[in-house]
N, C-alpha and C positions, 0 to 999 in steps of 0.2 A: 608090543606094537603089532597090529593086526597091516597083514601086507596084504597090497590092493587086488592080490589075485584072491583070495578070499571074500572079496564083496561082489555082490552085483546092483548094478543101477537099475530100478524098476520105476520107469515114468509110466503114470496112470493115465489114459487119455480116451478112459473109456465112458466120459461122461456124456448126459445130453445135453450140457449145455444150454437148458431149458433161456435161461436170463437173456443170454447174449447173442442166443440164432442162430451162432456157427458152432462148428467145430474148434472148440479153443484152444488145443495143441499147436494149431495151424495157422493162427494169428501170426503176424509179423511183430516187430518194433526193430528198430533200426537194421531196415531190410532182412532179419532172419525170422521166421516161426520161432515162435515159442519153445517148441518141442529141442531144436537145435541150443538154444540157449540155457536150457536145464542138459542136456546132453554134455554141453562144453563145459558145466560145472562138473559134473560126475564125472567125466576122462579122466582125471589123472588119479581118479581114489579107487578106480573100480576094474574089472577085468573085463567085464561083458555089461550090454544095456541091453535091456527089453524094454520093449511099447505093450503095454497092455491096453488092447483096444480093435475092437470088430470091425473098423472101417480101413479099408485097403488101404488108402489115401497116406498113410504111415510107413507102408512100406517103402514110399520113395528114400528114406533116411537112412535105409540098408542098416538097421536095427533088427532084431530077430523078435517078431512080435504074438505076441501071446491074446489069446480067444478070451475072451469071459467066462468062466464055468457055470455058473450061477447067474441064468441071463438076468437084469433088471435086479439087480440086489444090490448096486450101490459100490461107493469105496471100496466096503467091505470084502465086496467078491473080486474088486480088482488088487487089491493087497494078495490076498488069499491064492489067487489067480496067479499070480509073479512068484508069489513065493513058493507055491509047486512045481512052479517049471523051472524055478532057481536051481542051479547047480555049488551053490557055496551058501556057507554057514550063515553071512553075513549079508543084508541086502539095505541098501539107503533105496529107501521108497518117500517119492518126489510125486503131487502132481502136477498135472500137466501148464495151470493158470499159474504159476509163479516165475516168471522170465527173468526177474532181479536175483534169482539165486545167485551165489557166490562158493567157488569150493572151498574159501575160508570154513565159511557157514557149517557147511556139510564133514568138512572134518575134523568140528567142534564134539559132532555126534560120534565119531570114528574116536575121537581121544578119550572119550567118557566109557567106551565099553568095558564093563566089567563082567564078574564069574556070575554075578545075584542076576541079570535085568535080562530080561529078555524084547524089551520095545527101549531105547532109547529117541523121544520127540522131544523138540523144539519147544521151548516156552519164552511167549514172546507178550509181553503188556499184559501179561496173568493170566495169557491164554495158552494154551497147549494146541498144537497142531502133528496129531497121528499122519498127516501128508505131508510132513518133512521131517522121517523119523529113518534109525535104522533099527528094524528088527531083525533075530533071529529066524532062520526058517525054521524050526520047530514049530512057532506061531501057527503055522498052518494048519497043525492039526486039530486047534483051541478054535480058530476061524470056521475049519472046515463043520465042526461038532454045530456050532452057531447056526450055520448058512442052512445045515440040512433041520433045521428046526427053524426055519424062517426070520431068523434074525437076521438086521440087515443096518444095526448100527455103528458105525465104524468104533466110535469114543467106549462105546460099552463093551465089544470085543477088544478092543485095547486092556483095558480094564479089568479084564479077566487073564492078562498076562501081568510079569513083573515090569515095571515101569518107570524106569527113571526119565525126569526131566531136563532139561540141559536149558539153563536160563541164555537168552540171545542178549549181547552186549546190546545197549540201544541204540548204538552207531549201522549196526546192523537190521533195524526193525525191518528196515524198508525192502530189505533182499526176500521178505517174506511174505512179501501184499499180492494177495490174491485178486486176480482179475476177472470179476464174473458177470458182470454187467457192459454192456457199451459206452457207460459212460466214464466206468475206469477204466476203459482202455482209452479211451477219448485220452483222458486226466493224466495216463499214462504215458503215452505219445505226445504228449503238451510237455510233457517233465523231463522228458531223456529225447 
């Protein structure tokens, strides 16, 4: 059993948000941000959280928030990004658009770790999702080799590590719905 002072929680929130106009860590849904409600999943599995993301606006969480390395490079660089500043072996990397998370969920990923995998994600309706997974920090160094040769795809840098899946019971799809438009968040706040 891997004890929670070995993990870190690394929520990524350093997107542009191109779809939605704002800053999507910092959405509400029943009065809290985003960012606080993937926070409140990871508390009890993890020792420390970081915010990976260049806009100040995050510090108010009193989270210890990490730069981008590789400006404009995606996921990719914000994975990469967490897991160099990570201090433990283990990190459950979250982003920032999924509010439904559950720390059920996340310590589906914590029970599956094994000696072979080095990325354990989410698989959910035969989709894989690399932003609710937890890797090894080692990863970093497979990421960083990528970044300085301009790759900047998160699923194919995954891909280049060992990768077990962890199938999501369907009770649970919904703790995984990504919010990247206005009009799921609409649909979202209609729902809860």
């Amino acid at each position: 059993m891997i004890r929670t002072k070995n993990i870190t929680g690394i929520i990524l929130a350093g997107g542009k948000s191109s779809r939605m106009g704002t800053d999507k860590g910092l959405l509400e849904i029943n009065q809290k941000p985003f960012v606080t409600h993937i926070a409140d999943a990871l508390q009890p599995l993890v020792s420390e959280i970081m915010i990976v993301s260049d806009n100040s606006k995050y510090d108010v969480f009193g989270y210890r928030r990490i730069l981008d390395v590789f400006k404009d490079s995606g996921p990719l660089d914000g994975v990469y990004s967490g897991l160099k500043a990570s201090k433990t072996e283990y990190n459950l990397v979250l982003s920032c658009d999924i509010p439904l998370i559950k720390t059920i969920v996340l310590k589906q990923l914590i029970d599956s770790i094994d000696a072979t995998n080095d990325v354990f994600q989410i698989e959910s309706n035969g989709k894989t999702m690399p932003l609710v997974a937890l890797y090894k920090k080692t990863c970093f160094r497979t990421f960083q080799e990528l970044l300085v040769n301009h790759e900047k795809r998160l699923q194919f840098a995954v891909n280049q590590c060992k990768v077990k899946n962890i199938k999501l019971k369907h009770r649970y799809d919904h703790t995984i719905t990504n919010v990247n438009t206005k009009q799921e968040f609409k649909l979202l706040n209609y729902e809860h």
